[in-house]
C-alpha positions, 0 to 999 in steps of 0.5 A, spaced: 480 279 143 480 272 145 473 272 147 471 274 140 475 269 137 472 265 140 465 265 138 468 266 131 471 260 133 464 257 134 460 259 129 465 257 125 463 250 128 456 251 127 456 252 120 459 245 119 467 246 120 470 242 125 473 244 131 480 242 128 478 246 121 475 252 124 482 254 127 486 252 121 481 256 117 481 262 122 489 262 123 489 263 115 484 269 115 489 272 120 496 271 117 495 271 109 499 267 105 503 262 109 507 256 109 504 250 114 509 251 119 506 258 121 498 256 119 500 250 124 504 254 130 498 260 129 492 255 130 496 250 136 495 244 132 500 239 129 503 240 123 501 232 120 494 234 122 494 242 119 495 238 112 489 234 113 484 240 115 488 244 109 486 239 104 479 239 107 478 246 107 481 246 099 475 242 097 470 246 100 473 252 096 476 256 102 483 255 101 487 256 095 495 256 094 500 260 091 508 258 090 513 264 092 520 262 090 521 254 093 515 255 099 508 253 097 503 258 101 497 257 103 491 263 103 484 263 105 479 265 101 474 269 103 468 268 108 463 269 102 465 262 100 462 259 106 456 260 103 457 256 099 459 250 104 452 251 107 448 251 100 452 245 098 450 242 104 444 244 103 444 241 097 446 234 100 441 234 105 435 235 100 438 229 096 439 225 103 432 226 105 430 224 098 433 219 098 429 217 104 423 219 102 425 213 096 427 208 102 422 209 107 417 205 104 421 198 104 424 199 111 417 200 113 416 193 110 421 190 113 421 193 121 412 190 120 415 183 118 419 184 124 414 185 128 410 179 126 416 175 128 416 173 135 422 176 141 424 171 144 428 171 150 433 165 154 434 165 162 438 159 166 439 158 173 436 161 179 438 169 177 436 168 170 429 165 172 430 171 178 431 177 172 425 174 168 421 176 175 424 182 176 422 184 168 415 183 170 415 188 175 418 193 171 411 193 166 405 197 168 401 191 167 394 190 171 393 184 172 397 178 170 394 170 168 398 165 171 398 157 171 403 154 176 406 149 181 407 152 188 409 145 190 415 145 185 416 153 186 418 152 193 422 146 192 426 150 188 426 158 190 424 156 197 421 163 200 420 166 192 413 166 192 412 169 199 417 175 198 414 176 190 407 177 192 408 183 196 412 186 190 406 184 186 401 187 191 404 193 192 404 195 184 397 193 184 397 188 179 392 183 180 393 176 179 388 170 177 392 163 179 390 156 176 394 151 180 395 144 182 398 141 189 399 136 192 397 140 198 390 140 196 386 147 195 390 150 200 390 158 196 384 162 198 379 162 191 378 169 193 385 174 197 383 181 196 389 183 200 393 179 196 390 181 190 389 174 187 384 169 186 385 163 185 383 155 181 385 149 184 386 142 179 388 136 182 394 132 181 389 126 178 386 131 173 392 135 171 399 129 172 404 132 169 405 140 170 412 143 173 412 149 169 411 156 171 406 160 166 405 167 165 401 171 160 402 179 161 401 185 156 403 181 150 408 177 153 408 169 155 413 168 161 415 161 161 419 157 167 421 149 167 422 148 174 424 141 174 431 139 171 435 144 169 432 150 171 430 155 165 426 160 163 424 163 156 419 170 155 416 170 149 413 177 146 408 176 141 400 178 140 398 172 136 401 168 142 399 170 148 393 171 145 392 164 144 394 163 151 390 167 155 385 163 151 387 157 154 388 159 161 380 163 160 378 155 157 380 153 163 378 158 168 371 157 166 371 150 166 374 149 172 369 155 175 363 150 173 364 144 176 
């Protein structure tokens, strides 16, 4: 008997009751008339909270009151009045979807202006410039356009780029590296096993650079590696587009000289 009322007890619940309401509402299908203390005492749960679900199951249409005496009793209606809980249930889902239908179009404008607009995304300090990495390495990108220091990366990550390069290698991401240096061209122009290849600007002709630039899917990721250690990744078509244009101007005028 237990196992059966049980399942009544869920199917009740799968037609919209909940879980305290399905057992308020079984308890006063079983006892008739009865005063709170008793519909409370049968379904196990407080009397504070059978008033509740009481008042609940009254305005679906499942319960009615009836006074003997000085006592209010309770009753439940019979259960053909849950079809009722599930045509107007029904019913509000239709208007619910309607009133979608009617607020589609505007939400649709607002989530394309949305993404007009860039996301950008703010690191400090060493681990948030780390993060930064280990977001790159989580993308299924191909290749990745970089323009760098390496004298000013290892002044401040120190064995960063040798441990990041492996990283890169072993997802099979490609990289095209234009750099300057102190240290002269000292990259290999053509690293198949590191999957690289690398453009070398002299210091006299680019004096002024300590940033880390990187462009991947549609992402701009960009280290300051001087001063207060900082970084920001900036996602937006539109400008990694116009950076990936830059970075190939330069690409092509430094393979022509």
């Amino acid at each position: 008997m237990q196992l059966i009322m049980a399942d009544i007890l869920t199917q009740l619940k799968n037609i919209g009751l909940s879980d305290n309401e399905a057992k308020v509402y079984l308890a006063m299908l079983e006892l008739g008339p009865s005063p709170v203390l008793e519909i409370a005492a049968k379904a196990g749960v407080n009397r504070p909270t059978t008033y509740v679900q009481i008042e609940s199951l009254k305005k679906m249409g499942l319960v009615s009151t009836q006074t003997k005496g000085k006592k209010q009793l309770f009753l439940a209606e019979s259960p053909d009045q849950l079809e009722g809980v599930l045509e107007r249930e029904r019913k509000m889902t239709d208007e619910k979807v309607a009133e979608l239908a009617k607020a589609l179009p505007e939400l649709k404008t607002l989530f394309g202006l949305a993404g007009e607009r860039p996301q950008v995304r703010f690191f400090e300090g060493k681990e948030g410039v780390l993060r930064m990495s280990e977001q790159f390495l989580k993308t299924n990108v191909k290749e990745v356009l970089a323009i760098s220091s390496p004298d000013d990366m290892d002044n401040v990550f120190l064995d960063f780029p040798k441990n990041f390069a492996p990283q890169r290698v072993k997802k099979g991401i490609h990289s095209r590296l234009i750099y300057t240096s102190n240290r002269g061209a000292f990259i290999k122009r053509h690293d198949q096993a590191a999957l690289r290849e690398a453009r070398f600007i002299s210091p006299e002709k680019m004096p002024v650079f300590n940033l880390d630039l990187a462009m991947y899917e549609n992402k701009v990721s960009i280290i300051a590696l001087r001063g207060k250690l900082s970084g920001v990744i900036i996602e937006h078509v539109g400008i990694s587009e116009s950076f990936r244009g830059l970075f190939e101007f330069l690409w092509s005028a430094i393979d022509k000289e």
